[in-house]
C-alpha positions as CSV (number, residue, x, y, z in Angstrom):
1,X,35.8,178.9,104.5
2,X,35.7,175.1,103.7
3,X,39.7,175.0,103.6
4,X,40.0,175.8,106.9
5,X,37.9,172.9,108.3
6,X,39.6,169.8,109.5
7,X,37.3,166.9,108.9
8,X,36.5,163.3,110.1
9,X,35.1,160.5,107.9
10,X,35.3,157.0,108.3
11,X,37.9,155.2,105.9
12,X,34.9,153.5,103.8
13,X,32.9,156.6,103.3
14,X,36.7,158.4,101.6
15,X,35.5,157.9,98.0
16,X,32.0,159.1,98.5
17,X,33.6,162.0,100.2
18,X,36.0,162.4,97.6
19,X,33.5,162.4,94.7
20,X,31.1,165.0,96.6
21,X,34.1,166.9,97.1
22,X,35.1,166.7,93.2
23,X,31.3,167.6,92.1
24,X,31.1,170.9,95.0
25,X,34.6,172.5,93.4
26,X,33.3,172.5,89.9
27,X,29.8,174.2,90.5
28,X,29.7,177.9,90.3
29,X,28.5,180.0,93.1
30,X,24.9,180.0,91.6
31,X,24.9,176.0,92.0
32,X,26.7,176.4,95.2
33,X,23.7,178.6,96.2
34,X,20.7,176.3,95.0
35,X,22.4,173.4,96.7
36,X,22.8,175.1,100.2
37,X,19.1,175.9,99.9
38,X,17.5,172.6,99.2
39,X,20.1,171.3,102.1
40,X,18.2,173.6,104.4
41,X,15.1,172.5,102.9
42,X,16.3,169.1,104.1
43,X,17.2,169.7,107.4
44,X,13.7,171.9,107.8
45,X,12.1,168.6,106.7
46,X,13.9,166.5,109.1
47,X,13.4,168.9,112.3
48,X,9.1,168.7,110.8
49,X,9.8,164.3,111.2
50,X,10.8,164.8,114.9
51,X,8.1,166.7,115.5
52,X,5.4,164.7,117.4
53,X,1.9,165.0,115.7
54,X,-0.6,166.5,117.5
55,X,-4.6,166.5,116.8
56,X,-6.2,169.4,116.3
């Protein structure tokens, strides 16, 4: 799936990108797995911080 994505970065974030990409090919599909769900965990979080609070 990922090696049919094109993608855009800015020029100063390359490196970053590049290590992220080095560390993501070397875990296993178990890591691969435990990563995707504490990124959803993260994006749950950050849809819960737009939220506005409400008084019950």
């Amino acid at each position: 799936m990922a090696k049919d994505m094109d993608t855009l970065i800015k020029t100063e974030d390359k490196p970053e990108v590049d290590n992220i990409t080095k560390l993501i090919k070397k875990m296993n599909d178990s890591e691969l797995n435990n990563m995707f769900i504490f990124l959803q965990g993260v994006k749950f979080a950050e849809t819960l911080n737009m939220q506005p609070v409400t008084n019950m």
